[in-house]
C-alpha positions in Angstrom: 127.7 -129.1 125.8 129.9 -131.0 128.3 126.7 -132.1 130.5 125.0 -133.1 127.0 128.2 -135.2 126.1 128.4 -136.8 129.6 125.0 -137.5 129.4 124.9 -139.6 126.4 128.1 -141.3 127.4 126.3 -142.4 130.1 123.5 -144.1 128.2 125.6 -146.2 125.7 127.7 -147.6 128.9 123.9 -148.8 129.9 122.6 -149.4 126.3 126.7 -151.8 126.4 125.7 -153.5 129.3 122.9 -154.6 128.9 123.5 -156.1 125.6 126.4 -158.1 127.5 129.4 -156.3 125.7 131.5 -154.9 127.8 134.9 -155.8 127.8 137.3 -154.4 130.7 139.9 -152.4 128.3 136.4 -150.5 126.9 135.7 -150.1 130.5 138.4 -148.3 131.5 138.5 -146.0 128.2 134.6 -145.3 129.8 136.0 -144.6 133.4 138.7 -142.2 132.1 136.1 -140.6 130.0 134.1 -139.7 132.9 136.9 -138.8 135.0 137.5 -136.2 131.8 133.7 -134.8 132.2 133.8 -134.8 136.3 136.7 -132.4 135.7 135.1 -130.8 133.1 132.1 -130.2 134.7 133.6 -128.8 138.1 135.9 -126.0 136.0 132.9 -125.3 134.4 131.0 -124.4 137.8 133.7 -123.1 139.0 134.0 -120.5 136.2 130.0 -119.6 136.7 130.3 -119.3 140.8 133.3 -117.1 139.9 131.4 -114.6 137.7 128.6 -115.0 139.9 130.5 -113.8 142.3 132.2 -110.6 141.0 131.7 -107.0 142.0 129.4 -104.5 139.6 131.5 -102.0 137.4 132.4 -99.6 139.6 131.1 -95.9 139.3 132.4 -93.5 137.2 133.2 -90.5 140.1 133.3 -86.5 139.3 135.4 -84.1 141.2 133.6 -80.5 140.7 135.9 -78.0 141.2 133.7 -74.4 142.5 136.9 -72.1 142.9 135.1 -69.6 143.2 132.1 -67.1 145.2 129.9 -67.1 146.0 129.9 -70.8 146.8 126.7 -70.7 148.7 125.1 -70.6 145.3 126.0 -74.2 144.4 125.2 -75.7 147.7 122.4 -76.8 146.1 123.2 -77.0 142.6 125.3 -79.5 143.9 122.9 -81.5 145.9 120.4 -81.2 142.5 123.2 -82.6 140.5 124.0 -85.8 142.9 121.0 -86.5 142.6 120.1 -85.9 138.8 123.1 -87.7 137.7 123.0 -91.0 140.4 119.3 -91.4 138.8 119.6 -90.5 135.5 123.0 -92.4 135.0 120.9 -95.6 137.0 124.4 -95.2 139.4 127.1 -95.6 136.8 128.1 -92.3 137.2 127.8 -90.5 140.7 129.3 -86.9 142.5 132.0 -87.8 144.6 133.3 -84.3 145.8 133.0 -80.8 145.3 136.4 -78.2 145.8 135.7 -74.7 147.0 137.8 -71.9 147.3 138.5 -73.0 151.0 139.7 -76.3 150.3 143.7 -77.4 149.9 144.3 -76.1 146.0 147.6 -75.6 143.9 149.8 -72.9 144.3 148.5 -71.8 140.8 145.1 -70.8 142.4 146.3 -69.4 145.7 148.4 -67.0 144.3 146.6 -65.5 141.6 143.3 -67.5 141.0 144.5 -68.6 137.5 141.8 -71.3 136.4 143.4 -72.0 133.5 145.5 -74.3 135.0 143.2 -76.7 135.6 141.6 -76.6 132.5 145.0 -77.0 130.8 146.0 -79.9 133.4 147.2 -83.1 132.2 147.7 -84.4 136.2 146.0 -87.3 137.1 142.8 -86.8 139.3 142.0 -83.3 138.5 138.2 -81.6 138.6 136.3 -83.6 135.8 134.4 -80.7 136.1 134.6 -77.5 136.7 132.7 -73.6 137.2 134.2 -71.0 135.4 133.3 -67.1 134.6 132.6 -66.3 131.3 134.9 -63.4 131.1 138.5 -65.2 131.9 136.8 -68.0 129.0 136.4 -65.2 126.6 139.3 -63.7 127.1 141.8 -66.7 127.1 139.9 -68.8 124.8 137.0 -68.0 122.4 136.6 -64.0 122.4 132.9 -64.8 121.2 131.4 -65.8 124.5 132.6 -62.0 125.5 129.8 -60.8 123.7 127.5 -61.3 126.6 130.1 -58.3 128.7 128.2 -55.7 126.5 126.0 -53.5 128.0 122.4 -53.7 127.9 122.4 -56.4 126.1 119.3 -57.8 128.2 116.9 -56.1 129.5 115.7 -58.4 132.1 116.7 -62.2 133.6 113.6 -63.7 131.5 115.1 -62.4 128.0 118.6 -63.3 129.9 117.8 -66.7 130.5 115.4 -67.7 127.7 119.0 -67.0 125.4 121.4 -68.7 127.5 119.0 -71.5 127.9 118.1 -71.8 124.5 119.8 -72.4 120.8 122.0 -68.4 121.1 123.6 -70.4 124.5 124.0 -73.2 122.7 125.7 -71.3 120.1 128.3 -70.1 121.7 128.7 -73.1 124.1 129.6 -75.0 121.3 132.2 -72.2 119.8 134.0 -72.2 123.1 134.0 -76.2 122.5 136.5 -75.6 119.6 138.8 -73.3 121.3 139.3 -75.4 124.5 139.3 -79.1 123.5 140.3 -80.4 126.6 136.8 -79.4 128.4 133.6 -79.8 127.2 131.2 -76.5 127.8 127.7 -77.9 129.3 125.8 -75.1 130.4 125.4 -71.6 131.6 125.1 -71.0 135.2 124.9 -67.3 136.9 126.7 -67.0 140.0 126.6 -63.2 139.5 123.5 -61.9 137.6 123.3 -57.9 136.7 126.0 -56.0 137.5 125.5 -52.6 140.3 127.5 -49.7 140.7 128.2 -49.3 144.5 129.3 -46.1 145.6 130.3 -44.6 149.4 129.5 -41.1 149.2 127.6 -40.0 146.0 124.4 -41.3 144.4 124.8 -42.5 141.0 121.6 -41.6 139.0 123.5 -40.6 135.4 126.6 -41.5 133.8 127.0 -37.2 134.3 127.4 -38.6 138.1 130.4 -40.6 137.7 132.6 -38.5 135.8 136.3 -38.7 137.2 134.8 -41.5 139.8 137.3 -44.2 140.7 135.4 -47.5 140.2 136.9 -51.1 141.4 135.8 -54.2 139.4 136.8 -57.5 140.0 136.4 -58.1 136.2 138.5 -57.3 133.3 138.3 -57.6 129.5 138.3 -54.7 127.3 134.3 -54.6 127.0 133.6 -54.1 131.2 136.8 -52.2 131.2 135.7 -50.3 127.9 132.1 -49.9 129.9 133.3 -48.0 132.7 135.7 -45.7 130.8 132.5 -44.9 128.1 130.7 -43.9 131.1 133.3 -41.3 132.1 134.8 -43.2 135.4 138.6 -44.6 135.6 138.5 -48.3 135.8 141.0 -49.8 138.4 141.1 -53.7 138.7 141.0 -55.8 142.4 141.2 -59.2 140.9 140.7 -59.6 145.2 137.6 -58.0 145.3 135.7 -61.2 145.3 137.5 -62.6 147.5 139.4 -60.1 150.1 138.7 -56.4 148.6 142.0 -54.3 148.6 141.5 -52.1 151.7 144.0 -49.5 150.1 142.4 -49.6 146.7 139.3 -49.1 148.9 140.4 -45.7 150.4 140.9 -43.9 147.1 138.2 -45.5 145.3 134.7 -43.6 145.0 132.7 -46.6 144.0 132.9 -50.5 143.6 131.4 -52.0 140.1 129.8 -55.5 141.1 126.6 -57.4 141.8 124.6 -57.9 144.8 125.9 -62.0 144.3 129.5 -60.7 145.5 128.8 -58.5 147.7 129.1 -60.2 151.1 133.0 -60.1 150.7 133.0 -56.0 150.5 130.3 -55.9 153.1 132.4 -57.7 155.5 135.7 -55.7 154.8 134.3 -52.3 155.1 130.3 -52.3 155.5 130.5 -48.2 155.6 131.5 -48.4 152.2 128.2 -49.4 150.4 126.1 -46.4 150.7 124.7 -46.4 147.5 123.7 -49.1 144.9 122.8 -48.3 141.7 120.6 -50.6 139.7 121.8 -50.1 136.5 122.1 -53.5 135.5 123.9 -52.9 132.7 125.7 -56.0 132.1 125.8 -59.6 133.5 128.4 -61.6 135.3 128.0 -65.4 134.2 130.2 -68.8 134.4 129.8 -72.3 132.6 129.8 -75.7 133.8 132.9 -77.8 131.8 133.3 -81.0 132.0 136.6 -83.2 131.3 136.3 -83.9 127.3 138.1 -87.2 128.0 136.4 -88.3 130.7 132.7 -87.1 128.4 134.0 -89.3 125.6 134.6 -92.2 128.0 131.2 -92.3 129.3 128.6 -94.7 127.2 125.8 -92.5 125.1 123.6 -93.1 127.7 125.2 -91.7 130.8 126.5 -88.8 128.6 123.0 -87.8 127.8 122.3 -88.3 132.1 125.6 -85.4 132.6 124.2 -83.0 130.3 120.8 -83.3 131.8 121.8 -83.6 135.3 123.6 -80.5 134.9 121.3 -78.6 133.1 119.0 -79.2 136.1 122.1 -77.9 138.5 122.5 -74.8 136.7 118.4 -74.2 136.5 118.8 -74.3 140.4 121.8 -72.1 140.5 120.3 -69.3 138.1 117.1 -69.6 140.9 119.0 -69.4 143.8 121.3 -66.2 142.8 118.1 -64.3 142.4 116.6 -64.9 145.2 120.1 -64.3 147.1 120.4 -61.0 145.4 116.6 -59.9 146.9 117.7 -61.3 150.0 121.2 -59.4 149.8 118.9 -56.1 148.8 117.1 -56.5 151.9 119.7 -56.5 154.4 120.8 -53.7 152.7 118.3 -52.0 152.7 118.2 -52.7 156.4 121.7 -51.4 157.2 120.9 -48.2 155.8 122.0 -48.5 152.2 120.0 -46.4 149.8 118.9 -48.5 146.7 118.8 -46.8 143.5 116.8 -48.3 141.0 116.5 -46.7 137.5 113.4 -45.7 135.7 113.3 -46.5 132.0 114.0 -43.5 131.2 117.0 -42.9 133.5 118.4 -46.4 132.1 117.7 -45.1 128.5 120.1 -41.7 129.3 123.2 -44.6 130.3 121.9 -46.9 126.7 122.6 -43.6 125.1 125.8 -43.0 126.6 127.2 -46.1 126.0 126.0 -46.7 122.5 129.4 -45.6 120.9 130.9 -48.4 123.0 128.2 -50.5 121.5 128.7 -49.4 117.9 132.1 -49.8 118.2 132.2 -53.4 119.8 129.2 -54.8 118.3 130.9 -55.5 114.9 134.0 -57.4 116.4 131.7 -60.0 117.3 130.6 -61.1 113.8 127.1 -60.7 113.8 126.2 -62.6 117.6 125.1 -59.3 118.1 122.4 -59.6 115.8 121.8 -63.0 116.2 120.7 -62.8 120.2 118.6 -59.8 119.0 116.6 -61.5 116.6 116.4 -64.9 119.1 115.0 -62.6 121.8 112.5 -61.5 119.7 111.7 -64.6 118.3 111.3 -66.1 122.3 109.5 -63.4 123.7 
């Protein structure tokens, strides 16, 4: 509009002169109204050059917080997601960093791996996101998601992952949502799988075999606690175990419940130990990817929809990899001398049985899920 004004100025000072009517008091109102456009015209370039000229927004960055093992199960989750979510977002929103175990954490952690405090954290730059197991959700936030502690509740990862993937997951994803506002539950991942009964001097082929047995878990609840007990074993928790086994615990204890995933810590502190592994695979150890509700709801529609499918692809790659760890975890093993149990149908049936007053007990308490993933395996397989 300025150039348009300027313009036409221009043309009655011609059409003036050359119809001999100029005077010199018009001519200077004419010369101080250019001088007004010039000006006008330069803080208008100026303005353009300067937006021109500015920086694009910058990227939104997530901190994903892995606190704990077996981190070589996200290595490349990780990478998946990096890339997923540069892509998918078209760059607003990229992976910055990811926190292990190793890495400099608060005391909180250190001292007794209590991941609640950074999903209750209100300090500035905490994990946006973060990997946490199922169990310390259930039991400090929505008692639901426990359901997936019972035993024999799958019979196998492709009914396993066919329910976590699918609208049962999503279920109880989105009750954990309402329980634990400030995070936003995103996904499944396994960073576990089946839980095995280890043992160091007797084979384990019937729940009759571990009567009065000591067992070590590095879970608790009341459903794996309730599992062990119904089996006719004394549970005794190493929240360590994990992590740095309990070398005393380890002398008195007559077998180790776990999965070949989290192994590798045991193996290191006392390799004699693991004799015997018994498949019974009678539960499953699982986490969830959370991310930061606040910084979901900041993010446009768009790169929302990018997180939840760049993630989704992250876990697809984590659930992979821990399977093919545990085969390549059986092998060495296997190698070392272990003897691998692994239960016929009917031997498995004989522990069902035994632990179907647990089940009949439990099942209820969960208000009908129990049903609910029943009918949804069916329906998938």
């Amino acid at each position: 509009m300025q150039l348009q004004s300027c313009v036409l100025l221009c043309k009655d000072m011609s059409e003036q002169g050359n119809t001999g009517q100029f005077s010199a008091k018009r001519l200077l109102v004419y010369l101080g109204i250019l001088v007004v456009c010039a000006l006008l015209l330069l803080f208008g370039w100026n303005t353009f050059a300067s937006s021109a000229q500015k920086e694009p927004a910058a990227k939104a960055a997530i901190t994903w917080l892995l606190p704990h093992p077996p981190t070589v199960l996200f290595a490349r989750a990780a990478d998946v997601f990096s890339k997923e979510i540069s892509v998918k977002s078209g760059g607003d929103v990229s992976l910055e960093r990811t926190v292990l175990p190793d890495d400099v954490l608060p005391p909180s952690y250190t001292t007794g791996h209590d991941f609640t405090a950074y999903i209750d954290s209100e300090t500035p730059g905490h994990p946006r996101m973060i990997s946490e197991y199922v169990g310390h959700l259930g039991g400090t936030y929505s008692f639901s998601v426990r359901v997936l502690d019972l035993p024999f509740l799958f019979d196998d990862y492709d009914s396993a992952l066919k329910f976590l993937d699918g609208p049962g997951g999503e279920k109880l994803l989105n009750d954990l949502a309402l329980k634990i506002p400030k995070y936003k539950p995103l996904a499944f991942t396994m960073s576990g799988g089946f839980r095995i009964f280890v043992s160091k001097d007797k084979k384990i082929l019937t729940p009759e075999d571990m009567k009065g047995m000591e067992i070590l878990s590095g879970a608790g609840g009341p459903v794996i606690q309730g599992t062990t007990r119904a089996l006719g074993a004394n549970p005794v928790q190493d929240p360590k175990l994990e992590f740095t086994p309990d070398l005393v615990k380890l002398k008195t204890a007559d077998a180790v419940e776990t999965t070949y995933s989290r192994l590798a810590p045991l193996l290191e502190a006392n390799p004699t130990f693991i004799k015997y592994v018994t498949e019974t695979n009678h539960s499953m150890s699982l986490t969830i990817v959370l991310v930061s509700t606040g910084f979901y709801d900041s993010l446009s529609p768009k790169d929302q929809t990018a997180l939840k499918d760049a993630v989704h692809d992250a876990a697809v790659a984590e659930k992979q990899d821990n399977i093919a760890y545990e085969d390549s975890m059986r092998a060495l093993l296997e190698k070392n001398g272990t003897t691998i149990i692994r239960l016929t149908p009917e031997q498995r049936n004989v522990f069902k049985e035994a632990l179907a007053p647990l089940r009949k007990e439990l099942d209820p308490q969960f208000d009908g899920l129990v049903e609910e993933i029943q009918s949804g395996l069916k329906a998938a397989m």
